[in-house]
Structure formats: C-alpha cells, structure tokens
C-alpha positions as CSV (number, residue, x, y, z in Angstrom):
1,X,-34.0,37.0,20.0
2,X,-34.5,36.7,16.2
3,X,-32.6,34.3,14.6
4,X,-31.7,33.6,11.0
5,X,-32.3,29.7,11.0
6,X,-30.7,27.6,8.2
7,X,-33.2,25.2,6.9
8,X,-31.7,21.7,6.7
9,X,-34.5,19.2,5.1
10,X,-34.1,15.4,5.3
11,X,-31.0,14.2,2.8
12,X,-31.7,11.6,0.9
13,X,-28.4,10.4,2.0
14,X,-28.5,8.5,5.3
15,X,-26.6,7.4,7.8
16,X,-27.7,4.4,10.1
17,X,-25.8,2.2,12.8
18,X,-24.5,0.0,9.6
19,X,-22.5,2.9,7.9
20,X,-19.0,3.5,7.9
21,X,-18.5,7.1,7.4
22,X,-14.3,8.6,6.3
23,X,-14.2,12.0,7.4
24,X,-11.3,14.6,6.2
25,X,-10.5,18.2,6.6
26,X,-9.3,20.8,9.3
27,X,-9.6,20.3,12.8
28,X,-13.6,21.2,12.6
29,X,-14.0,17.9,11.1
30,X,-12.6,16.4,14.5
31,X,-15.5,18.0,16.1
32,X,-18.3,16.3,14.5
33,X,-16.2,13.1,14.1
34,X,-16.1,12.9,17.7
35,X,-19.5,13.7,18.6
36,X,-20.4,10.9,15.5
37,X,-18.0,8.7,17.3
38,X,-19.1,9.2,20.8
39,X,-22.9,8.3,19.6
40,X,-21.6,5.2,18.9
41,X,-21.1,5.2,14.9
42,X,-18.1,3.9,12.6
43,X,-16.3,6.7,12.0
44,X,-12.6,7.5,10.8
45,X,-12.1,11.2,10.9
46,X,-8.5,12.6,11.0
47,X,-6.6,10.1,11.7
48,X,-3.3,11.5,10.7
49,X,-4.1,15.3,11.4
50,X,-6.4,17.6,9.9
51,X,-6.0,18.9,6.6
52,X,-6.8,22.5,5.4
53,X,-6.8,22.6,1.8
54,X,-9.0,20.9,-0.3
55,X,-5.4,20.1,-2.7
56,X,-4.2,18.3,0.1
57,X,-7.2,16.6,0.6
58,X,-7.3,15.4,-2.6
59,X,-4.2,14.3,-2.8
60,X,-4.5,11.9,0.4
61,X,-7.6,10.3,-1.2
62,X,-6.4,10.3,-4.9
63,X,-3.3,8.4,-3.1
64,X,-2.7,4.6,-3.7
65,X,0.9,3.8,-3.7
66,X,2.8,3.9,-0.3
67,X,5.1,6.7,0.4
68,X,9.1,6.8,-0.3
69,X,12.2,8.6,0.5
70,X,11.2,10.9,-2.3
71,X,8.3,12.0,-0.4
72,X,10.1,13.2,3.0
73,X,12.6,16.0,3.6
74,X,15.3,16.2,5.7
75,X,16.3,19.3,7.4
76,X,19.7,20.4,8.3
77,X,19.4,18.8,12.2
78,X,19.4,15.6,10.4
79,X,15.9,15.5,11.3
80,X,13.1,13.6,8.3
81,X,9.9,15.4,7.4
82,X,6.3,13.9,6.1
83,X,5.3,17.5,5.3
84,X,1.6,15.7,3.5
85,X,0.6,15.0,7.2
86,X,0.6,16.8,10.8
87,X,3.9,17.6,12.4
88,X,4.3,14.4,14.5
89,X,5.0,12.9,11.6
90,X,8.9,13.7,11.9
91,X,11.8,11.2,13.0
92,X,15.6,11.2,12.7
93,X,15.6,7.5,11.5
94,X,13.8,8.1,8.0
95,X,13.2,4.2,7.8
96,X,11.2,4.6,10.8
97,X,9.1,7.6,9.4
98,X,8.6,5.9,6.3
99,X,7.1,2.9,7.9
100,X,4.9,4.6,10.5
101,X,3.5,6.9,8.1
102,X,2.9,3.8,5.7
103,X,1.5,1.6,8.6
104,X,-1.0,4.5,9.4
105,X,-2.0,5.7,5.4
106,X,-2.9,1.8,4.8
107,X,-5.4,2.2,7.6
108,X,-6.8,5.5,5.9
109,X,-6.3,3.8,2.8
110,X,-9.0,1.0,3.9
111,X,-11.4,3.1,5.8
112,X,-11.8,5.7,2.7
113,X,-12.0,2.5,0.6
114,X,-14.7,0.7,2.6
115,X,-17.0,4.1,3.4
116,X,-20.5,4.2,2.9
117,X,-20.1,8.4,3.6
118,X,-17.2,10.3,2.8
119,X,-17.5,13.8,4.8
120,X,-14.6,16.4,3.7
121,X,-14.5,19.7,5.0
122,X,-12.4,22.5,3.4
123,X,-11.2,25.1,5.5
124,X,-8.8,27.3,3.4
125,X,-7.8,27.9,0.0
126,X,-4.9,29.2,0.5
127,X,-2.2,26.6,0.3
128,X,1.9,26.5,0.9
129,X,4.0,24.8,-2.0
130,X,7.6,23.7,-1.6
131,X,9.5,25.9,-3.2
132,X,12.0,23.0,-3.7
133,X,9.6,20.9,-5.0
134,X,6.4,22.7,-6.0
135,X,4.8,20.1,-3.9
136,X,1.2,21.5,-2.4
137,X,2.0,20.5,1.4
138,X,-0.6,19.7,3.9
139,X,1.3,21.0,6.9
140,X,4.3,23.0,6.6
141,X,6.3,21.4,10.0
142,X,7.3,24.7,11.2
143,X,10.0,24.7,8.8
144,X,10.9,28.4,7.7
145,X,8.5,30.3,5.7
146,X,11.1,31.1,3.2
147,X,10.7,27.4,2.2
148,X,7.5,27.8,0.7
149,X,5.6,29.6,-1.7
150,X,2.1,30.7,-0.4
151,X,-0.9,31.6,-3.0
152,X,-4.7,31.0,-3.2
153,X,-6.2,28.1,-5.0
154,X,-8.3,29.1,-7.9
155,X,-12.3,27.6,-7.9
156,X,-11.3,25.9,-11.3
157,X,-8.3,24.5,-9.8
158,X,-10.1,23.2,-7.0
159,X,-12.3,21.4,-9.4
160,X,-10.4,19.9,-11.5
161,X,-8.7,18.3,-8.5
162,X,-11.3,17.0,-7.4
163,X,-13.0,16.3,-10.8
164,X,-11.5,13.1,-11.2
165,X,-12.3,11.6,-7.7
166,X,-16.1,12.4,-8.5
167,X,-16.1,10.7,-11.3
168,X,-14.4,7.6,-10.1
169,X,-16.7,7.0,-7.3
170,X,-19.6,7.8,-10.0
171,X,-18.3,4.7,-11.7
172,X,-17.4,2.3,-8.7
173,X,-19.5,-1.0,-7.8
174,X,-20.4,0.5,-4.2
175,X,-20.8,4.7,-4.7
176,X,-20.1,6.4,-1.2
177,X,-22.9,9.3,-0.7
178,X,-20.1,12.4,-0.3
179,X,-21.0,15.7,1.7
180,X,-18.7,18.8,1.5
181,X,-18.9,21.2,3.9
182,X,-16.7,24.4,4.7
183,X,-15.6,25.1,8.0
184,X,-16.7,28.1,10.1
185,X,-13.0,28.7,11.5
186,X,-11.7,32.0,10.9
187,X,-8.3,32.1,9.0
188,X,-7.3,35.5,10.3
189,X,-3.6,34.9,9.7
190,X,-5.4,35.5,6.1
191,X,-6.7,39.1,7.4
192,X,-10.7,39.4,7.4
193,X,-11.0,40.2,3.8
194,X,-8.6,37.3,2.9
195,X,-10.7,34.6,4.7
196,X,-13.6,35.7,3.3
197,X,-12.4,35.7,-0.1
198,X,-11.1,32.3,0.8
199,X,-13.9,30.7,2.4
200,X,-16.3,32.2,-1.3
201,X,-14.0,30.1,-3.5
202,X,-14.3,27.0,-1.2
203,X,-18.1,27.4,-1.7
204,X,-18.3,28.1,-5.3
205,X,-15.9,25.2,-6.2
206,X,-17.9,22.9,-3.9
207,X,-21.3,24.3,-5.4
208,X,-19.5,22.7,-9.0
209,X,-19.0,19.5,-8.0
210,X,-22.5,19.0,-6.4
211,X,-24.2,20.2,-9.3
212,X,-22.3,17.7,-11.5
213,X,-22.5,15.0,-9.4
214,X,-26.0,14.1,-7.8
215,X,-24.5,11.8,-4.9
216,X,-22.8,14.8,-3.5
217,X,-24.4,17.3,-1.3
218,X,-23.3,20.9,0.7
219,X,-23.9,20.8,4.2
220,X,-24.1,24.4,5.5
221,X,-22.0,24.4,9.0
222,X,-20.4,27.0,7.9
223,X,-23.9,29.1,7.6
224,X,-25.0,27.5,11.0
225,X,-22.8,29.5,12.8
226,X,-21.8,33.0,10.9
227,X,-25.3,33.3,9.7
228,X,-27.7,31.2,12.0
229,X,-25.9,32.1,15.5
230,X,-23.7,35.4,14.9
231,X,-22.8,36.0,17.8
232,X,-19.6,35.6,19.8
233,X,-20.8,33.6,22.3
234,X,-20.2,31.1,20.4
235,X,-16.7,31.2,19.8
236,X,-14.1,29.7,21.8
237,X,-11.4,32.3,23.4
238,X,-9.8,32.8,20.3
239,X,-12.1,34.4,18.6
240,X,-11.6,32.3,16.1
241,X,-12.7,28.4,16.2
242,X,-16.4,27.6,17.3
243,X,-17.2,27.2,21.0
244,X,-18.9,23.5,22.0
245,X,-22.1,25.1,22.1
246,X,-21.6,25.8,18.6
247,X,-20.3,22.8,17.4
248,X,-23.2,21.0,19.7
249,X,-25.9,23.2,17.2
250,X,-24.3,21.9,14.2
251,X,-23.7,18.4,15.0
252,X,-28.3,18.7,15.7
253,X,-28.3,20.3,12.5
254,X,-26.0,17.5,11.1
255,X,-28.7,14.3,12.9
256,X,-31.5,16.2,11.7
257,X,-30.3,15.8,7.8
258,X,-28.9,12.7,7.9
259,X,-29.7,10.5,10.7
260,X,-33.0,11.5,13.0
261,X,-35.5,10.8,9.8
262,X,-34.3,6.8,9.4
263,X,-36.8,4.4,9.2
C-alpha cells in the first residue's frame, strides 16, 4: 500500500534520560505523555486535565499568582466552580476548592518552571468565554451553554498570546527547547468544515511563533495520521480520536526526532 510518509529528520532539540519535559494540551497530549512516561522519562503532562485552546494554555503557563474567590463560580446548587481546569475541579466548600486547585497548580507551577522541554499541543481554536466575565475558560463544567459565548480564535490572537511567553523564555538563564504540535482529533461538534478551518489557524499561528523564535519547532502528529495513515483503521470507535496503533506511529515518529539519534 502506498503511503504518504512524513519525513521527521533528527531535531536539534533532544531529549535524554536527564530531561524534564512539561507537556500541555488536549487529551492527545496524555497519549504521548504516557507512552514518554512509561519509557521511563520525567514527564508532567496533564496533570490537571487537558486543555483545548491554545488561550487557555497560555493562560495556565503565563499564571504565577495562586487562584482566589474571584476566580471560581458558584452555581445555583450552592455548588463552586474552577472553570480554568477539568470538571473535578468542583466542591461545595469553596475553601476546599481553592486549596486543592492551589496545592495542584504549585506542582504545575514547578514542573513548567524546572523543564528542559515544554511540549503543548493545540487542539481547537474555538474557545467558550464567560459571558459574565469574558473570561476565556478551559472547560466549561457542563454548566449551560447559554452561559457562554462561543467564537474562533483569530491566528493573530493566538500570537500575541503567546508572543510574550516566547519571548520570556528567549531571555531566561535556562531556555526550555518548546515543540508545538496540533492534535489529529476531530472536533466534529465543530462540523467538518469548522474543524478544518480550526485546525489551519492552529497551524499558521504555530508556524509564527517558530519562525520568530528559533528554540521552537512544529512537530507534525497531526500530518502523521490525516496525511501519512488516512485511513480509519486508525481511529478509535468514535471516529474521531486516534486508535493506539496510531498514537503508537506517532510516539516512533516522536523517538525518531528527538530521542533515537542521542549520543
């Protein structure tokens, strides 16, 4: 069977037994963090849920100060919201939210600090704000839709979000090495022509900031499987997320780039 194989060279950014790698992103980062993880390397990847948007990314790593009653909701069962993380992040006592969500963000807050690779994949730009707030939220708790405001993140937007992270890590004493990559999961609650519209401005944005910033590569998972394998086969049951066999190819693709070449 012919095959449209993505060529992945050598990176000049490595990744040995040493490296503590920060990963961030939707749920497809989970499947290389694992597999990273399994092999027996330092990873952090996800730790409090995966993150769709590449505004609510940024936002999480941009973060330094701990979180406060301003930054939960409370719902009419009484019930306190952290709507920046996944929906476990919920608790009648808001005290009790505040602190776990705190206790947990430190630990992010150290690992992103501390990382020799930062690895963020972008899965969507479309994004949910508040209505109440006009806060960009990174998981909307099931709360009803009527609550938010949904619209598409613009490339230049993107950018200039992420403009200002680039640059600080251009200046700082220890530079991480960052990859971006763009997930392969359909967003067909988006319809067809809205994911791919999506997933082209998650790619152009992303093509930006590695051409301005020459620590910063594209890794193409997101080629691997709609160009490279194409076939649904490799798709789990939902027609939608990559099957293991998939995220298997990509995770070779990923050694081969960054890890199988060390010296």
């Amino acid at each position: 069977m012919s095959r449209t194989i993505v060529e992945t060279p050598a990176s000049p950014i490595r990744i040995t037994p040493d490296s503590r790698i920060a990963m961030l992103g939707s749920c497809f980062t989970d499947n290389v963090g694992s597999r990273l993880e399994a092999d027996g390397y330092s990873v952090v990847h996800n730790p409090m849920g995966p993150l769709f948007n590449p505004a609510s990314i940024a936002s999480v790593v941009c973060r330094r100060e701990p979180y406060a009653m301003r930054d939960l909701r409370q719902e009419p069962d009484g019930v306190w919201h952290c709507l920046a993380y996944a929906s476990r992040y919920l608790d009648a006592d808001s005290d009790a939210l505040l602190a776990r969500v705190n206790a947990e963000f430190s630990a992010l807050r150290h690992a992103l600090d501390e990382a020799d690779v930062l690895i963020f994949t972008f899965g969507t730009a479309f994004v949910f704000e508040e209505i109440a707030t006009d806060r960009i939220v990174g998981n909307c708790h099931r709360i009803p839709a009527r609550e938010f405001r949904r619209r598409r993140l613009s490339i230049d937007e993107i950018v200039e979000l992420w403009r200002p992270l680039m640059q600080s890590w251009s200046r700082a004493d220890k530079r991480p090495a960052v990859i971006f990559t763009v997930s392969p999961i359909r967003h067909t609650a988006d319809t067809l022509h809205g994911n791919n519209l999506s997933k082209a401005i998650l790619h152009l944005a992303i093509d930006q900031l590695v051409a301005e910033y020459d620590f910063a590569e594209y890794f193409p998972a997101f080629e691997a499987v709609i160009d490279d394998l194409r076939d649904y086969t490799f798709y789990a049951d939902d027609m939608k997320h990559p099957a293991p066999e998939a995220v298997d190819y990509i995770y070779q693709i990923f050694n081969n780039a960054y890890i199988s070449h060390n010296i």
